[in-house]
C-alpha positions as CSV (number, residue, x, y, z in Angstrom):
1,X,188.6,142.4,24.8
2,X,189.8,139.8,27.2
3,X,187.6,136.8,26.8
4,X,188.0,133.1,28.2
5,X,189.0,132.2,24.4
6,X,191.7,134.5,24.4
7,X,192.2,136.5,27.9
8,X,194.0,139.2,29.0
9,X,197.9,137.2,29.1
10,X,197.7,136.9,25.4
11,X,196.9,139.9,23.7
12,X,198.8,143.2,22.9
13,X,197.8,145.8,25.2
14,X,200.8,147.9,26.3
15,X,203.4,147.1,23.0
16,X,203.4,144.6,20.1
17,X,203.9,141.9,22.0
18,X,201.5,140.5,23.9
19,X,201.5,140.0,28.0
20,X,202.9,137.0,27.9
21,X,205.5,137.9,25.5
22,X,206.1,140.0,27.7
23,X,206.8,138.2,30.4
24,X,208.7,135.9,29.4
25,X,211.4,138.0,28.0
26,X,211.9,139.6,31.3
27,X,213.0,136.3,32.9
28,X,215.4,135.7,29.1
29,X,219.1,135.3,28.7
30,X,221.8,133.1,31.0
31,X,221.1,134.0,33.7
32,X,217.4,132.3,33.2
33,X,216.4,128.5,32.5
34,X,213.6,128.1,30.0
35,X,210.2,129.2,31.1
36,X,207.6,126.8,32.4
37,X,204.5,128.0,32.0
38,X,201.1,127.1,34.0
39,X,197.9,128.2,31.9
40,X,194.5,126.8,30.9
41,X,194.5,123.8,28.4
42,X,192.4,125.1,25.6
43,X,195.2,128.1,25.5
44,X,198.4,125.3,24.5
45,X,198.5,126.2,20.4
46,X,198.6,130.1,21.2
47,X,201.3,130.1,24.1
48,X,203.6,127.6,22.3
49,X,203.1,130.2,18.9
50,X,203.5,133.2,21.3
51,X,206.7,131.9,23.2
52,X,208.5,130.9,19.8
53,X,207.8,134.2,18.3
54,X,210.0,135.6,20.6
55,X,212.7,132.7,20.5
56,X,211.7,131.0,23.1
57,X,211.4,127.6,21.5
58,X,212.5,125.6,24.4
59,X,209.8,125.5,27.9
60,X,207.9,123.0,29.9
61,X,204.2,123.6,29.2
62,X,201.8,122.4,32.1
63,X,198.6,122.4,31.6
64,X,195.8,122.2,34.1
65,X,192.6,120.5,33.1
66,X,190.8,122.5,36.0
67,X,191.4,126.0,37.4
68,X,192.1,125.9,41.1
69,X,193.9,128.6,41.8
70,X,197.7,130.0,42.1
71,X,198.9,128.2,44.8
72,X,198.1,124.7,43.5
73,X,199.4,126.3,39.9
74,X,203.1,126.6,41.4
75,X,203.2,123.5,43.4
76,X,202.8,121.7,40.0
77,X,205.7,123.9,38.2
78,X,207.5,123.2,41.7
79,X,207.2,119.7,41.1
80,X,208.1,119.7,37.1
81,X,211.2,121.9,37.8
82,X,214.4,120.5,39.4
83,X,214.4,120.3,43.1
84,X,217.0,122.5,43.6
85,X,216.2,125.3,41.3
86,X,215.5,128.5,41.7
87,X,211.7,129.5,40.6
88,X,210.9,133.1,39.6
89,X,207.2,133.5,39.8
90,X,205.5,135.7,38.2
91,X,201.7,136.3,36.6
92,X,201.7,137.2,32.7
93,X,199.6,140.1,32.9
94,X,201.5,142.3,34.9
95,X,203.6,145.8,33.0
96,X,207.0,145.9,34.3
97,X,208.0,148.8,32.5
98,X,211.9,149.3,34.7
99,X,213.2,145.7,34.0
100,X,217.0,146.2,34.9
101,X,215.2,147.4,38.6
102,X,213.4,143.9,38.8
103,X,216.9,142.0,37.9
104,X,218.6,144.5,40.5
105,X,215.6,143.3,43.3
106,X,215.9,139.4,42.3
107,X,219.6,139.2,42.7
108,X,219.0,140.9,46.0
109,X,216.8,138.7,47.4
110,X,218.8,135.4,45.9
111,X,221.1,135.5,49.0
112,X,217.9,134.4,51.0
113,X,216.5,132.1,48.7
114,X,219.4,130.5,48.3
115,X,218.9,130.0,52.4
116,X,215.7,128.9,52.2
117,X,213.3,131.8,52.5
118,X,210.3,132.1,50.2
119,X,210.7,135.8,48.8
120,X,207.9,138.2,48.0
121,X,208.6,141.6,45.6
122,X,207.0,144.3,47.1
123,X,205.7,147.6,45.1
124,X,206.6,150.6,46.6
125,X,203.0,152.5,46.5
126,X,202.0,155.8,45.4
127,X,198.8,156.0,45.8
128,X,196.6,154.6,48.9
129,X,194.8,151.8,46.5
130,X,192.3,149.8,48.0
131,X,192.4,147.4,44.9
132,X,195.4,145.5,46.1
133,X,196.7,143.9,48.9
134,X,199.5,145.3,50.9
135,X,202.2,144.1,52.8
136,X,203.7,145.0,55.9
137,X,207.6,145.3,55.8
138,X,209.3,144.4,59.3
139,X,213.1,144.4,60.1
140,X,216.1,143.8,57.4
141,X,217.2,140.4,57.4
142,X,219.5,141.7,54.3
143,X,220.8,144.7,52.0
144,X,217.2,145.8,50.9
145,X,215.4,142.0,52.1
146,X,213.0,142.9,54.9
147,X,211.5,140.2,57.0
148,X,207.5,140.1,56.1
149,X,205.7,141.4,59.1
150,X,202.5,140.5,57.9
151,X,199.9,140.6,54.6
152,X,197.2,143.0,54.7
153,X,194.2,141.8,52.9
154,X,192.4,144.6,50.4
155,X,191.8,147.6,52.8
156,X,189.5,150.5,53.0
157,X,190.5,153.8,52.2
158,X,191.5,155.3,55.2
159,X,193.9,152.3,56.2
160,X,195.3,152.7,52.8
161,X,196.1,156.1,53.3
162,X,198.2,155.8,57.1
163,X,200.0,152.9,55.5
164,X,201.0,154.8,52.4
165,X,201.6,157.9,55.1
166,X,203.3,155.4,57.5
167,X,206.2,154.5,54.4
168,X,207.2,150.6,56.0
169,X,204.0,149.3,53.4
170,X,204.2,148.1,50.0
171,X,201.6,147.2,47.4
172,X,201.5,143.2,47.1
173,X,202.4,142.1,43.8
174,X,201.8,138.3,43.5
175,X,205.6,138.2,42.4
176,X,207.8,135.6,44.0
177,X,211.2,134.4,44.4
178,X,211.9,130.6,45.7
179,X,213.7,127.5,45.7
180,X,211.2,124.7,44.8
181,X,212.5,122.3,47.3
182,X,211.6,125.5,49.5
183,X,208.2,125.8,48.5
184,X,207.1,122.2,48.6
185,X,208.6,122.2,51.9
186,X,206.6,124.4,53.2
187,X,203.4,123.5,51.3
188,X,203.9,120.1,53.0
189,X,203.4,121.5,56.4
190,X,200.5,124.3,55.3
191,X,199.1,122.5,52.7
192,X,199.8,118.7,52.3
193,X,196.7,117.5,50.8
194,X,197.1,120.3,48.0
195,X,200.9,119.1,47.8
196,X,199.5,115.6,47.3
197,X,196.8,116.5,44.5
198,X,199.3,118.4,42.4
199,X,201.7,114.8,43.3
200,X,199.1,112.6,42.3
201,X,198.4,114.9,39.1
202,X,201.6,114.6,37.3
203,X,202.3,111.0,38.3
204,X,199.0,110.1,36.6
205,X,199.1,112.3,34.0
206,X,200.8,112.6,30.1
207,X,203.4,114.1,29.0
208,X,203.8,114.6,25.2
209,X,206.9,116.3,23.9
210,X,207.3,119.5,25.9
211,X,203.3,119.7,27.4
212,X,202.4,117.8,30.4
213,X,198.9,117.2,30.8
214,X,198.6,116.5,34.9
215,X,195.2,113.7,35.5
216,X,191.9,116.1,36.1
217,X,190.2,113.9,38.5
218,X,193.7,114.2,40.8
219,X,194.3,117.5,40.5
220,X,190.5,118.4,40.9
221,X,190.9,117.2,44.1
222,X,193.1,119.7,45.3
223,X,191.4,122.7,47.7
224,X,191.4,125.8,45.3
225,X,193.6,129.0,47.4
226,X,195.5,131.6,46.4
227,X,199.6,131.3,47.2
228,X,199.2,133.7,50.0
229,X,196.8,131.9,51.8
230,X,197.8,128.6,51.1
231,X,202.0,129.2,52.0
232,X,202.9,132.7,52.1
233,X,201.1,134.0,54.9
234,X,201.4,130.8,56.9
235,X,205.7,130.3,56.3
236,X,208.1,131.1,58.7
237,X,210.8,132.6,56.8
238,X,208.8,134.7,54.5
239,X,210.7,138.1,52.8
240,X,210.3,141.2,51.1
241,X,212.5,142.8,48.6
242,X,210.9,146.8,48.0
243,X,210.9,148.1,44.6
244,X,210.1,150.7,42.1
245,X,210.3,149.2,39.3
246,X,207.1,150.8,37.1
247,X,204.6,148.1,38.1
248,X,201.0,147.4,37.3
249,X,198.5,144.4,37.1
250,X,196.8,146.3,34.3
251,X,193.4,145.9,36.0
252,X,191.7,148.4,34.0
253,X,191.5,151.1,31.2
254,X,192.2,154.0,33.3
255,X,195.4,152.1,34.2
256,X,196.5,151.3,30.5
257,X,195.5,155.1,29.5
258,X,198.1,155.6,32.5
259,X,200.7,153.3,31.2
260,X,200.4,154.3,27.4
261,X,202.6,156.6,25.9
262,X,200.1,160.1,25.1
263,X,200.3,162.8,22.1
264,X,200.6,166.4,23.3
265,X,196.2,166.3,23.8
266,X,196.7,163.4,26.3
267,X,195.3,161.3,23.7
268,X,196.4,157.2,23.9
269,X,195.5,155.9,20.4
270,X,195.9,152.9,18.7
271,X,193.9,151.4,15.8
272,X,192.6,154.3,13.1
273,X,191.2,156.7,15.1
274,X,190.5,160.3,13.8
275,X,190.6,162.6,17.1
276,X,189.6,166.5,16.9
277,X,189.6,168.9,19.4
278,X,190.0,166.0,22.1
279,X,191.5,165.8,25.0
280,X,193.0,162.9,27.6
281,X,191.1,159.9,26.2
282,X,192.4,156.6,25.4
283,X,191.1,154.9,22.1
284,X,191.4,151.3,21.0
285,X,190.1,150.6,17.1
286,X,190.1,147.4,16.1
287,X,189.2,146.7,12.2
288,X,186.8,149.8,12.6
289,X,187.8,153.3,12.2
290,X,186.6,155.5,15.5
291,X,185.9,159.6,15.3
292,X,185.9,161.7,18.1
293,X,185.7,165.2,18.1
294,X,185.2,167.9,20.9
295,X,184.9,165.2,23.8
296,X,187.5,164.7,26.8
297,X,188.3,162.3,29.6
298,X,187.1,159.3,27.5
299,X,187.6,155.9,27.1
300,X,186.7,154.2,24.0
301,X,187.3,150.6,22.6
302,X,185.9,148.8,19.8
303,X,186.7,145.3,19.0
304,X,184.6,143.8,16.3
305,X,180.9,144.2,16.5
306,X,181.6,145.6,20.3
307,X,182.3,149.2,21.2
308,X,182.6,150.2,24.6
309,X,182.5,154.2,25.8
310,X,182.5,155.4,29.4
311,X,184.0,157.9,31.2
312,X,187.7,158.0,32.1
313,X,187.9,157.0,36.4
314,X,184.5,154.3,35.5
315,X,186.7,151.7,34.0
316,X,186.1,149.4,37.0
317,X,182.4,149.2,36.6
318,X,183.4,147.3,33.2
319,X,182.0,144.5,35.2
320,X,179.1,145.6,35.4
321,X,178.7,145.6,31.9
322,X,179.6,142.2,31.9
323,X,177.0,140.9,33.8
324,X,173.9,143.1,32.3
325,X,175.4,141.6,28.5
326,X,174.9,138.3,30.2
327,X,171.4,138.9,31.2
């Protein structure tokens, strides 16, 4: 379903609004400036529609006429914000499904920022996944802001299970709290030629109405790294706010099976589906009608001329059926 036309971020997965939609109303209200939003050019039409039907008429729009990843992403929001405000980072695919939690761990960790520490959000972990990277927390620098001992890149199973048994690691979830000034600071020392690209960008780009279009030839010169390898990792006063706040990146079906709300069968359907005599499966029907009867532990999704069915637990190998449609 998520495609380069139309990925992940904007469709409706987990409610009627869509992942960006989402998003953005998380980060809503007075306490929040307006939203600036770093995404793909060919996406602008869809996010602007998206953002003003839920309100949100008023946002900065940057969009990047090359991908190169998150790090360079946020040093050009950095440098389109003011320089002393306060940037709440966060990817808009992610299910947050305790809000008030995430508001309780931001205004935690706003004493620091407001010092000058770059702030990470750490997931407390339940289960010893090998799909994400971890984080290890070190000593309180704060009521519940931990100094970051150090990332942990994706691990194998047996390290993720003595670091969930262990309780001081956290699941890393590309969520961050900084002052821009912050940031570019320290992506002046760790990063300066990236720091100049995103610079050179914006100075030689457009900017019409509320979309700036930074200059592709400058920006494409910028190395292409993550924010944890580019800054975060690298910083010296890096922090960790712990919480539980119902999580998720959404990386699969099995996880959006986990996330949905069930019938008393287990059953996660949406679309018109006709389900008899079946157990714990999750069905998506899009403009076709889907029948099961008698099957469990499935996961079915039909979108237009596609229908996908697999076992529920094989949802990962979805790649794999990426590439062989390719070929």
């Amino acid at each position: 379903m998520s495609t380069p036309e139309k990925p992940k971020q904007l469709l409706a997965l987990t409610a009627d609004e869509t992942m960006l939609q989402l998003t953005a109303q998380r980060a809503a209200g007075e306490t929040f400036g307006p939203p600036i939003v770093v995404a793909n050019a060919r996406h602008a039409d869809e996010i602007e529609a998206q953002l003003a039907g839920v309100g949100l008429i008023e946002h900065k729009l940057i969009l990047e006429p090359v991908a190169r990843n998150t790090a360079p992403a946020i040093a050009l929001a950095a440098l389109a914000a003011d320089e002393d405000a306060v940037l709440l980072v966060m990817p808009s695919d992610h299910v947050i499904a305790d809000t008030p939690a995430f508001h309780a761990a931001i205004d935690a960790a706003l004493p620091m920022v407001e010092q000058g520490w770059l702030v990470t959000f750490g997931i407390e972990p339940h289960a010893p996944e090998t799909g994400y990277g971890w984080i290890h927390v070190g000593e309180a620098i704060g009521p519940r802001v931990h100094r970051v001992a150090r990332f942990v890149e994706k691990p194998p199973r047996d390290r993720a299970e003595a670091m969930l048994a262990a309780g001081d690691h956290v699941w890393n979830g590309g969520i961050f709290l900084f002052r821009a000034d912050a940031f570019l600071g320290a992506l002046s020392v760790h990063a300066p030629d990236m720091l100049h690209a995103a610079q050179q960008a914006l100075l030689k780009g457009e900017t019409q109405g509320m979309r700036l279009h930074p200059d592709q030839d400058a920006f494409a010169a910028s190395p292409s790294e993550s924010v944890d390898y580019a800054v975060m990792e690298k910083a010296e006063r890096v922090a960790v706010v712990p919480v539980s706040m119902g999580w998720s990146d959404l990386g699969s079906w099995d996880a959006l099976h986990e996330l949905s709300a069930c019938d008393a069968n287990g059953n996660a359907c949406k679309g018109d589906v006709v389900a008899v005599e079946t157990e714990n499966c999750l069905v998506q029907a899009d403009g076709v009608r889907v029948a099961l009867v008698g099957v469990t532990d499935l996961i079915v999704v039909a979108n237009g001329k596609d229908v996908l069915v697999m076992p529920r637990g094989r949802s990962q190998e979805v790649k794999k059926l990426i590439e062989a449609m390719k070929d």
